[in-house]
N, C-alpha and C positions, 0 to 999 in steps of 0.2 A: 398620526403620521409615523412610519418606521423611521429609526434614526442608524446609520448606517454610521461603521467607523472603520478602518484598517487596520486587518489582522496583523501586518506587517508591524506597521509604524504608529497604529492609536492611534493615529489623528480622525478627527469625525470628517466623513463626507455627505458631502450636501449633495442627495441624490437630483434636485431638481438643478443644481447649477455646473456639476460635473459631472463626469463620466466615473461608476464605480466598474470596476471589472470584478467577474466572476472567475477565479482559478479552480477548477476540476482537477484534483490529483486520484490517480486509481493504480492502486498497487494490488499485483496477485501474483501465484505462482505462475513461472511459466513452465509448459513441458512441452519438451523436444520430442519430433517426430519419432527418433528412434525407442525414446522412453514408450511412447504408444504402441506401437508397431510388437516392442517387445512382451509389453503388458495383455496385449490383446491375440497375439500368438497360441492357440490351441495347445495345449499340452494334455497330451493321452492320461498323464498319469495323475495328472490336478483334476481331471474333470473325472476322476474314479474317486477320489477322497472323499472323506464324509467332513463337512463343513459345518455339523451340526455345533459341536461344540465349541467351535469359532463362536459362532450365531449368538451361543448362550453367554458368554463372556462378554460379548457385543452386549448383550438386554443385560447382564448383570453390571456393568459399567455405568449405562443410560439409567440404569434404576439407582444408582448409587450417587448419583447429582453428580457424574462427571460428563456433562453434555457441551463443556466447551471444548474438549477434545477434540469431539465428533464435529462440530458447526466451525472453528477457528481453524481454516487454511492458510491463513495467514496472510488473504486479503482484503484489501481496506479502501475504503473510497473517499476522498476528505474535500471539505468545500472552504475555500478562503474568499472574504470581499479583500481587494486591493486599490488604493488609490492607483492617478496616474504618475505619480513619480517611483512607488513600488512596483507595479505593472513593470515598467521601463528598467527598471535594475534587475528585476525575475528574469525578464526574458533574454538579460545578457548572459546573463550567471545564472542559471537555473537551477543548479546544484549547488550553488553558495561556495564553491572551488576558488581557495585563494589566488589568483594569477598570479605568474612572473615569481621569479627562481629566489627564495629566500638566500640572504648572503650574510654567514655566521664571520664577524671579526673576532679578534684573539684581541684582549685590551692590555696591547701596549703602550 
C-alpha cells in the first residue's frame, strides 16, 4: 500500500479516508509576440553569413560536458500531494504573499 503524506505540512494522509490533492506547478520562459515576429524577420544579410563556426563552438561546448547550458531553459514542472486543510490556504494565497499593510511603531 502507498503511504501518502503532505508536502506542505508532513502530516500523513490516508488516501482511503480522505481526499489527497494533486498540485501541478509549470514554470517556463514566456515570449512575447513581438520577440517572435522580430526573431523570425528575414534579414538579407544574416542569411548571407557563414554560421559555420557558430556550429563549431556549439559541438565544441556539447563535447566539453557543458550540455546543461543547451537543455536548462529555465523551465520546470513540479508535483506536490497536499492535504485538505493545505489545499484550502494554497488556493487563498497561492504565492504565500503576506496580506494586509505592515505597521512599524517607534518604541516609545
Amino acid at each position: 500500500m502507498l503511504h501518502y503524506s503532505c508536502d506542505a505540512c508532513k502530516r500523513p494522509i490516508n488516501a482511503q479516508m480522505e481526499v489527497r490533492h494533486v498540485m501541478k506547478i509549470e514554470i517556463f520562459p514566456a515570449i512575447d509576440d513581438a520577440t517572435v515576429d522580430d526573431c523570425c524577420a528575414v534579414d538579407c544579410s544574416a542569411a548571407d553569413d557563414d554560421h559555420l563556426e557558430e556550429m563549431q563552438e556549439l559541438l565544441q561546448r556539447l563535447d566539453a560536458g557543458d550540455e546543461v547550458s543547451f537543455v536548462d531553459d529555465g523551465a520546470r514542472s513540479l508535483r506536490f500531494d497536499l492535504c485538505e486543510s493545505c489545499r484550502q490556504r494554497f488556493v487563498k494565497n497561492p504565492l504565500g504573499v503576506k496580506s494586509g499593510k505592515q505597521l512599524n511603531f517607534s518604541n516609545n
